[in-house]
C-alpha positions as CSV (number, residue, x, y, z in Angstrom):
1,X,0.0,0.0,0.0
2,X,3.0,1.9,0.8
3,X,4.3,2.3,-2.9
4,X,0.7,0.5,-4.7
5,X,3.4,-1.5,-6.2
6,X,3.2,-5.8,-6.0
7,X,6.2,-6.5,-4.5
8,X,6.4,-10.0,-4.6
9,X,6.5,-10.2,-7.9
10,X,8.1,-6.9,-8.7
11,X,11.3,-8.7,-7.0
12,X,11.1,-12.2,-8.3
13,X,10.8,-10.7,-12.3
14,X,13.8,-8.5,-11.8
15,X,15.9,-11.5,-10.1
16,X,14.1,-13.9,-12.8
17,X,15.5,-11.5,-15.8
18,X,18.7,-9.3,-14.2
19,X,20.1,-11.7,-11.6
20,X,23.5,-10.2,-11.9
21,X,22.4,-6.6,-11.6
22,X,20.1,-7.0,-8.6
23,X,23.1,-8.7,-6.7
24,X,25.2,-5.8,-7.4
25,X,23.1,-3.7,-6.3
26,X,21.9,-5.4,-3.3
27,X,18.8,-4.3,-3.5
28,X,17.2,-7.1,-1.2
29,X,20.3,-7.0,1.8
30,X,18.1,-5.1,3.9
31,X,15.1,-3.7,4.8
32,X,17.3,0.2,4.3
33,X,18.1,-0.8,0.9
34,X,15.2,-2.2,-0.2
35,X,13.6,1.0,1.2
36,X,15.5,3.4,-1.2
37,X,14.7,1.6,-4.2
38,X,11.2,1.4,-4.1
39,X,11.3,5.3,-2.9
40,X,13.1,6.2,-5.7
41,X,10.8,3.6,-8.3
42,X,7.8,5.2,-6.7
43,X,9.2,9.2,-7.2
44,X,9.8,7.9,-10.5
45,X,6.1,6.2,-10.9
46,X,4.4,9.6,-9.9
47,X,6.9,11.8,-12.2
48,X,7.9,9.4,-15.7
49,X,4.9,7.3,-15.3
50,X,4.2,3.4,-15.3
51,X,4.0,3.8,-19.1
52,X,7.8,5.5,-19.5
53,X,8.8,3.0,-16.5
54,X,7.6,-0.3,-19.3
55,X,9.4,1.5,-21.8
56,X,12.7,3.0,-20.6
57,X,13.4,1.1,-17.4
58,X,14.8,2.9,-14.4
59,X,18.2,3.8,-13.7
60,X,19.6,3.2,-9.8
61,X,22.6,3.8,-8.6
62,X,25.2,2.5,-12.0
63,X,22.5,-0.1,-13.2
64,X,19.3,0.6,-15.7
65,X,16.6,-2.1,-15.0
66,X,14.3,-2.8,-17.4
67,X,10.5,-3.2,-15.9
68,X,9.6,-5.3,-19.0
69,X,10.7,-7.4,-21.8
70,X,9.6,-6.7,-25.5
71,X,7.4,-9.1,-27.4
72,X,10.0,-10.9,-29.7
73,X,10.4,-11.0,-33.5
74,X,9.8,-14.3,-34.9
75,X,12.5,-16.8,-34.8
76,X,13.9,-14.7,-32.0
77,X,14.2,-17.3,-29.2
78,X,16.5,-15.6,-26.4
79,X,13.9,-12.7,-26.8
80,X,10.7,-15.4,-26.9
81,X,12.4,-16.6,-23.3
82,X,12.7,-13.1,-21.9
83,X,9.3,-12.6,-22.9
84,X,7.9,-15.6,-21.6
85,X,9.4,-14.2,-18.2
86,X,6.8,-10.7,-17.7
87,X,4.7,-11.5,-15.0
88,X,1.1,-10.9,-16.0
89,X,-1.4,-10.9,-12.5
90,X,-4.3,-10.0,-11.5
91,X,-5.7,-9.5,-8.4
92,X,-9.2,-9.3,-6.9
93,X,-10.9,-7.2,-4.5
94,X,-7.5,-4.9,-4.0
95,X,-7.1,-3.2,-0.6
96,X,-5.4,-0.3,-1.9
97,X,-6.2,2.2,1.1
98,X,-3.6,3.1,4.1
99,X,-6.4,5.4,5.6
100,X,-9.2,3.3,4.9
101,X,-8.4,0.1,5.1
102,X,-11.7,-1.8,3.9
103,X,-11.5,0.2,0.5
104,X,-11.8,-2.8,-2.3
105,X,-11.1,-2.3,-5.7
106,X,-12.8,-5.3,-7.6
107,X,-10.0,-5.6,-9.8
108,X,-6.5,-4.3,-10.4
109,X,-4.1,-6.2,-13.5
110,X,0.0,-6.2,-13.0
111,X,2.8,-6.3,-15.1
112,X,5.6,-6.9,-13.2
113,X,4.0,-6.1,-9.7
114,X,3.2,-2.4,-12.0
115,X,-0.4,-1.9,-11.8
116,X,-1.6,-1.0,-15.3
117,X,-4.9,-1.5,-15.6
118,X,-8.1,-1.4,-12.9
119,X,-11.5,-1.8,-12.9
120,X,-15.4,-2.0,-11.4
121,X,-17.5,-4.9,-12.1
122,X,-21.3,-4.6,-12.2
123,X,-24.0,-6.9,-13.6
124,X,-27.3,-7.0,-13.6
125,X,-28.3,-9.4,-10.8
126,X,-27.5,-6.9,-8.3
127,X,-29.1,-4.5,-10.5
128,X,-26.0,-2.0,-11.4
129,X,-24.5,-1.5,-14.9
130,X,-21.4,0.1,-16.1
131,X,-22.7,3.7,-14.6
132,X,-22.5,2.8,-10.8
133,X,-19.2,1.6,-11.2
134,X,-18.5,5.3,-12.8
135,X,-19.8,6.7,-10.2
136,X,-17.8,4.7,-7.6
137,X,-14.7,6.0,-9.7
138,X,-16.0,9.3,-9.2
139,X,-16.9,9.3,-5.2
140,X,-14.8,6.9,-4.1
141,X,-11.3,5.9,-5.9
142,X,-9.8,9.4,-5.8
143,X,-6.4,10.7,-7.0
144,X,-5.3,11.2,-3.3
145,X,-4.7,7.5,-3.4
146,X,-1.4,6.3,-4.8
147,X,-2.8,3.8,-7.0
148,X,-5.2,6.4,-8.7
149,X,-3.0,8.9,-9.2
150,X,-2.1,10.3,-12.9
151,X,0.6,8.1,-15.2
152,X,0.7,5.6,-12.0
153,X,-1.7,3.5,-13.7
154,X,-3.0,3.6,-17.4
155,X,-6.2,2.8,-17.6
156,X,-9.7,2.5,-15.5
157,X,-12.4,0.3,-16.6
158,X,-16.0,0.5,-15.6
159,X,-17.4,-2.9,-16.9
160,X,-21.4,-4.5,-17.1
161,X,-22.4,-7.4,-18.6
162,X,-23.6,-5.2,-22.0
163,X,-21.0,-2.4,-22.1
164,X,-17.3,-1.0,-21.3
165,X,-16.1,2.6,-20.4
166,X,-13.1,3.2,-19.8
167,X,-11.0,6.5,-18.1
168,X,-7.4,7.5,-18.3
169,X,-7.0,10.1,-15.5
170,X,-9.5,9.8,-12.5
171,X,-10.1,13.5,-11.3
172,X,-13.5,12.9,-9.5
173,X,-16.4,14.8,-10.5
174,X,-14.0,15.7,-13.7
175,X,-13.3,11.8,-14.4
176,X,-14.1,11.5,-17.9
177,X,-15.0,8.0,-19.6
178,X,-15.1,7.1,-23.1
179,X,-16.8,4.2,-24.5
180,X,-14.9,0.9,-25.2
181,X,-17.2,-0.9,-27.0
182,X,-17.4,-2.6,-30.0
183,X,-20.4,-1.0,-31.7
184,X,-23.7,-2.3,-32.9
185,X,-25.4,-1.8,-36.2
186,X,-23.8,1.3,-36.8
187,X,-24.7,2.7,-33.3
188,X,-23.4,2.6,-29.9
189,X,-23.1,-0.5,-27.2
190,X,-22.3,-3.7,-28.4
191,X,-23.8,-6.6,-30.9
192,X,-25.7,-9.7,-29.1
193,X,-23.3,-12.6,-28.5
194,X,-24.2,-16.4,-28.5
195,X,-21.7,-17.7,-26.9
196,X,-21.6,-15.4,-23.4
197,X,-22.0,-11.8,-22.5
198,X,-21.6,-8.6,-24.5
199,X,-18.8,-7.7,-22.9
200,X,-16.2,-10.9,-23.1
201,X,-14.1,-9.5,-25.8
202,X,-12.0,-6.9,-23.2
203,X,-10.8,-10.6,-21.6
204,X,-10.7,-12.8,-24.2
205,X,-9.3,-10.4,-26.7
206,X,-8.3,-6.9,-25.3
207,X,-6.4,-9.2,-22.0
208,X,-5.0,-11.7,-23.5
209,X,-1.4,-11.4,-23.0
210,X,-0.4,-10.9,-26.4
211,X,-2.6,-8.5,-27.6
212,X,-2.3,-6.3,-23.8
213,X,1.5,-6.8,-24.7
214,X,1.2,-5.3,-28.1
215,X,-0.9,-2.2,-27.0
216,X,1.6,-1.5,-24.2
217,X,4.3,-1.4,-26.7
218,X,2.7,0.5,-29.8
219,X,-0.3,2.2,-28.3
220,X,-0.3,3.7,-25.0
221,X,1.5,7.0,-24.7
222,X,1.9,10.4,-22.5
223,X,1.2,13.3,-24.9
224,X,2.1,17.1,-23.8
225,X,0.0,19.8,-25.4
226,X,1.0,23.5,-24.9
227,X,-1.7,26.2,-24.7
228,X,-0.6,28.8,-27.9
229,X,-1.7,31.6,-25.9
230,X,-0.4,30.9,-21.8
231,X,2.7,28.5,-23.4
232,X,1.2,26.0,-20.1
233,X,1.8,22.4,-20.8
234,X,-0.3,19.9,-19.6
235,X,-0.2,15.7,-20.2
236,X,-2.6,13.9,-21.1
237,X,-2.5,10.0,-20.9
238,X,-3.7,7.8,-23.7
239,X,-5.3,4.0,-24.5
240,X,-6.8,2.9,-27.5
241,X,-10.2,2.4,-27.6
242,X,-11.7,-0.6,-29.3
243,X,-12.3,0.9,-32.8
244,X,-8.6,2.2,-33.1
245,X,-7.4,-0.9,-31.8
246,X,-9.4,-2.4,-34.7
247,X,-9.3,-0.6,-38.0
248,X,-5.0,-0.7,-37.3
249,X,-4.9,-4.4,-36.7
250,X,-6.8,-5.2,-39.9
251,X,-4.7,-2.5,-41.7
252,X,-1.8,-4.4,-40.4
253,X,-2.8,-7.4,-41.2
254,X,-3.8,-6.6,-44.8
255,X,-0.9,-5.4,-45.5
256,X,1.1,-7.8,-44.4
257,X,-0.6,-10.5,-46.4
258,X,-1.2,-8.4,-49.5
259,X,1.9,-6.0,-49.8
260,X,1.3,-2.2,-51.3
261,X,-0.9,-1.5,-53.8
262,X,-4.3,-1.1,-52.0
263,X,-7.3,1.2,-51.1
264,X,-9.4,0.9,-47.9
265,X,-12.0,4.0,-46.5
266,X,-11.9,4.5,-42.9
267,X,-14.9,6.6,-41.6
268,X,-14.3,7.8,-38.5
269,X,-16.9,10.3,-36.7
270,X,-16.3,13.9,-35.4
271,X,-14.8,13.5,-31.7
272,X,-13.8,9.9,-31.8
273,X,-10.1,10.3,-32.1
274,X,-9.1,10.3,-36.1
275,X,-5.6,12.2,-35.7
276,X,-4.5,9.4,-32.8
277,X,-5.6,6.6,-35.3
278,X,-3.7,8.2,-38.3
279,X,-1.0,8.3,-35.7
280,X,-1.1,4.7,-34.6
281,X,-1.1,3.5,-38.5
282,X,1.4,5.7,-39.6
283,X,4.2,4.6,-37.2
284,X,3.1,0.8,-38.0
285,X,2.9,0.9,-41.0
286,X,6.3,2.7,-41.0
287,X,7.3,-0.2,-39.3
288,X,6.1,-3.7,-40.2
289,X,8.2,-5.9,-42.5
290,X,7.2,-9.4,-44.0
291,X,7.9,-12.8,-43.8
292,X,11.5,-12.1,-45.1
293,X,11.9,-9.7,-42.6
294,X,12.1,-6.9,-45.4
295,X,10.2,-3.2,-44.5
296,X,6.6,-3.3,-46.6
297,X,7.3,0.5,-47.0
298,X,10.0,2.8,-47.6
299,X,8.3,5.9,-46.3
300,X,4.5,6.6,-45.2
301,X,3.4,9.8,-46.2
302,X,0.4,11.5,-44.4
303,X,-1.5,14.2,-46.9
304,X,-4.0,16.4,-45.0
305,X,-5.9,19.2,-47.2
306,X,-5.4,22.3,-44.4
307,X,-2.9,24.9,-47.1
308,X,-1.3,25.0,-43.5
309,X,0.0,21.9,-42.2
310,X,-2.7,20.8,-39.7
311,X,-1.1,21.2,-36.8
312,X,-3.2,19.0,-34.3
313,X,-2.6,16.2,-36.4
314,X,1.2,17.3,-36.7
315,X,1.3,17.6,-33.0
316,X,0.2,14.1,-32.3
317,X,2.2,12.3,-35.1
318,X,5.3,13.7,-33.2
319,X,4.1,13.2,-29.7
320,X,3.9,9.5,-30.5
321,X,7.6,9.9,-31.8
322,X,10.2,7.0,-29.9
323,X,13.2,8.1,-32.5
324,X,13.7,11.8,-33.0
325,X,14.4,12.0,-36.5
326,X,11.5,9.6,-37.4
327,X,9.2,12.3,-39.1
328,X,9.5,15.2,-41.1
329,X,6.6,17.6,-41.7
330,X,6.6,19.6,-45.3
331,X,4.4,22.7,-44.1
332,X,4.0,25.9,-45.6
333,X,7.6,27.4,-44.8
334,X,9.3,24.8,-47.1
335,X,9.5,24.4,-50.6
336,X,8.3,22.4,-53.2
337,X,10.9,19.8,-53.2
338,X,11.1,18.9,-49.9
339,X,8.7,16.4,-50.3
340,X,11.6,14.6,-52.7
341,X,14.0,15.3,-50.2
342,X,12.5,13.9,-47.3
343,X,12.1,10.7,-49.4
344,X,15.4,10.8,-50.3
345,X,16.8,11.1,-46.9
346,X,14.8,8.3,-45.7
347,X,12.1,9.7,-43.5
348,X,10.1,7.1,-42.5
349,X,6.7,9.4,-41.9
350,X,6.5,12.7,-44.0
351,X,3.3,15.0,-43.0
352,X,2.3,16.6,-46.3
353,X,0.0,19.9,-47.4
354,X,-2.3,18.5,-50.5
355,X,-0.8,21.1,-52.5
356,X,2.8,20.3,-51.4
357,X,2.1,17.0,-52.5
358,X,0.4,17.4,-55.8
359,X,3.5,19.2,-56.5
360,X,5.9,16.8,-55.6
361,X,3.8,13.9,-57.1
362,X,5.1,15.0,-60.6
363,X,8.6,13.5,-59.3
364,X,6.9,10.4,-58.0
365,X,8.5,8.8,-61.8
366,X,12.2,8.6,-60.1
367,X,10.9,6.9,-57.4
368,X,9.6,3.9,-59.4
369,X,10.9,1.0,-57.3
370,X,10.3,2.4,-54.5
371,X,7.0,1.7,-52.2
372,X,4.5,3.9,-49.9
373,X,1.5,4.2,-47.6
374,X,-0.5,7.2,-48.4
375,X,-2.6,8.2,-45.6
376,X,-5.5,10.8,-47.0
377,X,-7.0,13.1,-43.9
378,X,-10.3,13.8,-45.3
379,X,-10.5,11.7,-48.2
380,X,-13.4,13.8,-49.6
């Protein structure tokens, strides 16, 4: 309660995967030692976040320990063993509270002994849906507890037998949850199922280890924005919800079975997070390479029709940037030919005006050879 940390199992994974740092650093010697570290994991919890702590590891002392190993490419076997190794745990009815001590959660998932994900069941034999657990996220798991806090954990789920909701910074009254459901006939909620209840697909899909592992690699992220005006920054945290998770899988997947070459319409409605999905399919499909291990695309190039380079979508393309150098964006104070010059020099996402790019399509003949994603904002 201490830290909200498991450690149990924090300690056995990071002696299961770095045995020979954790005896040099003799973390576990005594009750002092272990005291620092988890003070200085937990400073770094409330300031990095749980999200930067998966992806970038801590540094104590002379040693940086990694809080998570990376899904492995195929054929990979030492990485398919490290892997294996991740501690994935859930624990029910969670007595998170050092003031109140009765305080349950009805769910919280580890990685690691990290919490990453909690929730609030309801159903309808005791006559509660997904909106009483909302509310109980509201009144009664607040920020001033550790495990609520913003960045400590990454996402809240409110769950009923018929739909999922799901928050990414509790802030009481303020808490604001989204919809993580699958849809139905075009329309909100989700589609009857005959072989359970509405809402299996968050465990046998969302949770299964694989597909958690994927999203906490490729999708989850901290984003800054900066008020123009004030220059305040503020951080906002960020989960995929089920129809991005969806329309960049199948991309994916196309793509990797049919190569370049093809068309597919996304519709995506006002407020339902179109510049984080053209994100998302831009750095995959900047990255995913076929069964010879060979990239599918040289360079993905995002076209939106603004004359000035929209810069919302600009912003979040290069708040989900891991490498700097990744993406170059063409806007209005460079020339015509930096769209051939980014290609040239290898950029692996290039943010494009329509008119920058109708002008620098008419060199698209010296590329022949060469293969792209084209990602239209406002295909209309």
């Amino acid at each position: 309660k201490t830290y909200a940390i498991d450690e149990g199992r924090l300690f056995r994974f990071l002696n299961d995967t770095q045995y020979k740092k954790m005896q040099e650093l003799r973390i576990e010697e005594s009750e002092i030692e272990k005291k620092k570290f988890l003070d200085r994991l937990s400073r770094k919890l409330s300031d990095d976040g749980v999200i930067n702590i998966i992806r970038k590891g801590v540094k104590y002392k002379n040693h940086t320990l990694d809080f998570y190993m990376v899904q492995p490419s195929d054929g990979n076997v030492e990485a398919a063993k490290s892997y294996n190794k991740n501690i994935f745990s859930v624990t029910r009815q969670l007595r998170y509270s050092g003031d109140y001590g009765k305080l349950a959660l009805d769910l919280c998932i580890f990685l690691n002994g990290l919490p990453i994900i909690t929730m609030e069941l309801k159903n309808q034999y005791t006559k509660q849906n997904y909106s009483d657990a909302i509310k109980q996220y509201k009144t009664d798991r607040t920020p001033d507890e550790l495990l609520f806090q913003f960045k400590r954990c990454i996402v809240h789920f409110a769950v009923d037998d018929n739909e999922v909701h799901m928050c990414t910074e509790l802030k009481r009254d303020k808490s604001f949850f989204l919809p993580f459901n699958k849809g139905n006939n075009n329309g909100a909620g989700n589609p009857n199922n005959p072989n359970g209840i509405k809402t299996d697909y968050l465990w046998k899909d969302i949770l299964a280890k694989d597909c958690l592992a994927n999203i906490l690699e490729n999708y989850v992220q901290i984003t800054e924005e900066k008020d123009e005006d004030t220059g305040h920054k503020s951080y906002k945290q960020i989960f995929p919800r089920y129809h991005q998770l969806s329309v960049v899988t199948s991309l994916l997947a196309d793509a990797k079975k049919d190569g370049p070459g093809h068309r597919y319409l996304i519709q995506h409605s006002a407020g339902s997070g179109k510049s984080n999905s053209i994100a998302w399919i831009a750095y995959r499909l900047a990255s995913i390479h076929d069964a010879n291990d060979e990239g599918i695309f040289d360079s993905v190039i995002v076209v939106t029709n603004r004359v000035v380079l929209d810069g919302q979508l600009q912003d979040t393309i290069n708040s989900f940037e891991h490498k700097v150098g990744l993406v170059e964006a063409i806007d209005d104070k460079k020339n015509s030919h930096s769209l051939a010059e980014a290609i040239n020099d290898g950029k692996k996402i290039i943010i494009s005006t329509v008119q920058k790019f109708l002008f620098g399509y008419k060199d698209m003949d010296s590329y022949k050879g060469k293969k792209f994603a084209i990602i239209i904002d406002e295909a209309h």
